[in-house]
N, C-alpha and C positions, 0 to 999 in steps of 0.2 A: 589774660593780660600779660604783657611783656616790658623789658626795658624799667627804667626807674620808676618810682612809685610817684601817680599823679596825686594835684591835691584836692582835686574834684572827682566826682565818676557821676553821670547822665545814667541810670537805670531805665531800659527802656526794652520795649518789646514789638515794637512800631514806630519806625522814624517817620511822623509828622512834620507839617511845617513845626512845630513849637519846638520841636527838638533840634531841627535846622539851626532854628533863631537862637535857642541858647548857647549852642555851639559856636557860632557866629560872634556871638556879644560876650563868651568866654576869650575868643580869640582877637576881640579889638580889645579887651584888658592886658591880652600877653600871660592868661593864667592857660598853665596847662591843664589838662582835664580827659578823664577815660569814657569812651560813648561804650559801656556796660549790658551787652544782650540779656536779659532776663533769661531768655530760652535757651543760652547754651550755660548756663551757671550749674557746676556742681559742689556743694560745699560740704563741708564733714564739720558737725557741730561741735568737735574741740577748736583749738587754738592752731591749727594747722595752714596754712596755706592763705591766712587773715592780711598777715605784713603786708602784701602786693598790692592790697585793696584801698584806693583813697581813704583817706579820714571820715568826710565828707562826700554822703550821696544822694543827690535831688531823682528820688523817685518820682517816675514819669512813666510809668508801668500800666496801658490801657485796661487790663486785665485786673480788677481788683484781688482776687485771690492771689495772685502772683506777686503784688508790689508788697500785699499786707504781708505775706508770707517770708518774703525778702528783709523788706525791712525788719524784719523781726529778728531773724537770723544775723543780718548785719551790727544791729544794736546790741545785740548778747555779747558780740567781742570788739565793742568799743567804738563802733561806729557810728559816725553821728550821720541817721537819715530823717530828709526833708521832704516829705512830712512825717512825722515819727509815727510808728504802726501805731500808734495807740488813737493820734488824729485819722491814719487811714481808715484803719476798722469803724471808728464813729462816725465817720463819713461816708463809708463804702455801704451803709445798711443806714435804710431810710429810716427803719425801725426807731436805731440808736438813735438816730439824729434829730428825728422829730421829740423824742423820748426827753434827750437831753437838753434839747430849747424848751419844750415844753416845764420842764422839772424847773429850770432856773430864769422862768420868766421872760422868756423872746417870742414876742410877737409870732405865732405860727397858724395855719388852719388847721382845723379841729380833726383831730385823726380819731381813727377808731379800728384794733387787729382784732383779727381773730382767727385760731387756729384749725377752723376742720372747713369742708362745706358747708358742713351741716350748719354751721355756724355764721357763717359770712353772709346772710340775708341779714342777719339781726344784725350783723356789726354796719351792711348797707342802709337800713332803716334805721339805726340809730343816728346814722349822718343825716338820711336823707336826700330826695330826691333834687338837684343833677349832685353826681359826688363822681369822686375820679378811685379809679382801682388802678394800683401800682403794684408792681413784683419792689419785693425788701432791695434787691442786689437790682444794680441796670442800668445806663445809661444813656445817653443819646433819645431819651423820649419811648425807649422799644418798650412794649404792653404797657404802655399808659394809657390807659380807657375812661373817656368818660362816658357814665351810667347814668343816664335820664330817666330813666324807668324801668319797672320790676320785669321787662321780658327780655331788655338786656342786659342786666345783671343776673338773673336765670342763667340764659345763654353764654355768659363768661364764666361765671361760677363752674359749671358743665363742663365748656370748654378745661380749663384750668384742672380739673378734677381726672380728666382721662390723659392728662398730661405724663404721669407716674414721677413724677419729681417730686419730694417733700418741701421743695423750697414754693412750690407753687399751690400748697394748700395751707401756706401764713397768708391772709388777704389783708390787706394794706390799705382802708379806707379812707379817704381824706374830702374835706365839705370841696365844694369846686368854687373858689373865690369869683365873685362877678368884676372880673377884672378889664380895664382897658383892653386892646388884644396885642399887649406884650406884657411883657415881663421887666426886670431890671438884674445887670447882671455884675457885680462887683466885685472886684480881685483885692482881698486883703494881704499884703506881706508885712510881716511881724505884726504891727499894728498903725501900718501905716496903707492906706487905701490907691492903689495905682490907678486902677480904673473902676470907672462906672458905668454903663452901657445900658441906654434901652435896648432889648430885643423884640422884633416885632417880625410877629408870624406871615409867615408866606400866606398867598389867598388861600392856598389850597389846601392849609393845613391850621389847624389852630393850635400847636407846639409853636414854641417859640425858637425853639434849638436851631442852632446856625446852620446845624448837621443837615437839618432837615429843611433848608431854603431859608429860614429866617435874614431879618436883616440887625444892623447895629445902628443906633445913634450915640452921640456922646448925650451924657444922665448930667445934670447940674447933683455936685453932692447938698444936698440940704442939710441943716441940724438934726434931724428927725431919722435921715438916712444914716449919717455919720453914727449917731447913738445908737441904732441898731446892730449898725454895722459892729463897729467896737464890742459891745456887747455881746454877740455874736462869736467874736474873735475869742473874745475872755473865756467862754465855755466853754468851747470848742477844742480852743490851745492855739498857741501862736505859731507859725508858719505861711505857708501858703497856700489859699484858701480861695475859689470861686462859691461866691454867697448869691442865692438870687432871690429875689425879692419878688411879689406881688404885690399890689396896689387895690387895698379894697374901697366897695363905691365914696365912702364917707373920708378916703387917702390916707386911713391906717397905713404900714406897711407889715408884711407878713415872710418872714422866713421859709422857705418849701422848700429852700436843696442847699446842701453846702457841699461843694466837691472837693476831693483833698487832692487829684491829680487834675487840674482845672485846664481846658481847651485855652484859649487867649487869640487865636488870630480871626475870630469877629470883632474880639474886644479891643486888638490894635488897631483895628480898620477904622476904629471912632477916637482913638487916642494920636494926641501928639507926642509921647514918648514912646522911650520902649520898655513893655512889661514887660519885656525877659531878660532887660539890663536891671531892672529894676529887682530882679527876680535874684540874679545872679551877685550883686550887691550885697544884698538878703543873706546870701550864702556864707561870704567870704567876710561877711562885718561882725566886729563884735555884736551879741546878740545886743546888749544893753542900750547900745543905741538905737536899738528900731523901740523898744520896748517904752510903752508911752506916749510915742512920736503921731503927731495928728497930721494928715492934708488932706487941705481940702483942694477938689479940684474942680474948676467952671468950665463948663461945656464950650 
């Protein structure tokens, strides 16, 4: 970084559209602001070389190791990042995250870990057959399996096991909710809800992810939705946060993934504002005002 100190900085390691757009709706405010490579960062954990650094940085780090990592380093000398390591890490590990819904009452499907091969039949039969096998770290839908029966969960177990990774012999079992074929996808900032978004799976896939062909509608927020959502938040911690939901047959709803570095341009394509002015508002407001703040928004 060069020149005076900005009051923003963008942490990013891949400039997406999302990071276009913030950029953009930084500069129809007239705020100035640093677009901060993750990849070329080198820091020395004293007080050295900090001054330069915004106050204030909206991690957007694709790479979970990398943004948890950062923002940690940043927070030690005074910097405030959004989302704070402590929401990254709980979000970046499915483990936590199911852990911590689970622990404090949020609606979630029934998970079930377990640490060796030798182990992960019993943790797939204790869910039961169809049930979905996930890697703890991952994104975008990648080794999300679902397992109908015991020759292919053999066959993944196996798989996973000649892998030589240790992160790939934690097995991650979760019940497979008989869901509509989408999902719902909701962007919480502070504690106030920008959007909501059906996502519905391509024909050819049954993920829901945008990444992966899905598409968006705009989601009516209900009471039901709202309360979970809020909830959700409270656990969690307040920032910003893609929550998405599953819809089980009897319209419970169900918690499965909270993202702490959240994608948004499916979830603009169903909205009439913009969630990444909404986003950047977020940044630069006192926190107190988001804190409690309800909308609801009609499709």
């Amino acid at each position: 970084m060069s020149g005076e100190r900005k009051s923003i900085g963008i942490l990013f390691d891949r400039v997406r559209w999302e990071e276009k757009e913030l950029g953009r709706q930084l500069e129809i405010r007239g705020l100035s602001y640093d677009m901060i490579d993750a990849k070329s960062q080198v820091l020395p954990l004293d007080d050295s070389q900090f001054d330069s650094h915004p106050p204030k940085i909206l991690v957007r780090c694709v790479s979970f190791y990398r943004g948890l990592n950062l923002s940690s380093v940043y927070e030690a000398h005074g910097i405030e990042t959004i989302n704070s390591s402590k929401i990254l890490d709980v979000c970046g590990n499915k483990l936590l995250t199911s852990q911590v819904l689970a622990k404090n009452g949020v609606p979630t499907p029934r998970t079930v870990v377990a640490f060796s091969s030798d182990s992960a039949m019993q943790a797939i039969e204790q869910i039961g057959f169809p049930c979905v096998m996930k890697p703890i770290v991952g994104s975008w839908g990648r080794q999300v399996v679902p397992i109908r029966d015991r020759e292919t969960a053999e066959a993944m177990i196996e798989m996973r096991e000649q892998l030589s990774d240790s992160m790939q012999t934690i097995f991650y079992i979760q019940e497979m909710i008989k869901r509509p074929p989408r999902d719902i996808r909701c962007i919480a900032v502070g504690e106030e809800i920008v959007a909501a978004v059906y996502r519905y799976a391509s024909p050819e896939n049954w993920k829901t992810n945008i990444a992966l062909g899905g598409r968006s509608e705009p989601c009516k927020i209900t009471p039901e939705l709202e309360e979970t959502i809020m909830k959700t938040v409270r656990v969690i911690g307040s920032g910003v946060l893609g929550i998405d939901l599953m819809e089980r047959p009897d319209s419970q709803l169900v918690v499965h993934e909270v993202n702490g570095t959240v994608e948004f341009k499916g979830a603009q394509s169903a909205t009439d504002h913009s969630i990444a002015g909404r986003m950047i508002d977020y940044l630069v407001s006192d926190r107190s005002r988001y804190e409690g703040r309800r909308a609801t928004l009609s499709a």
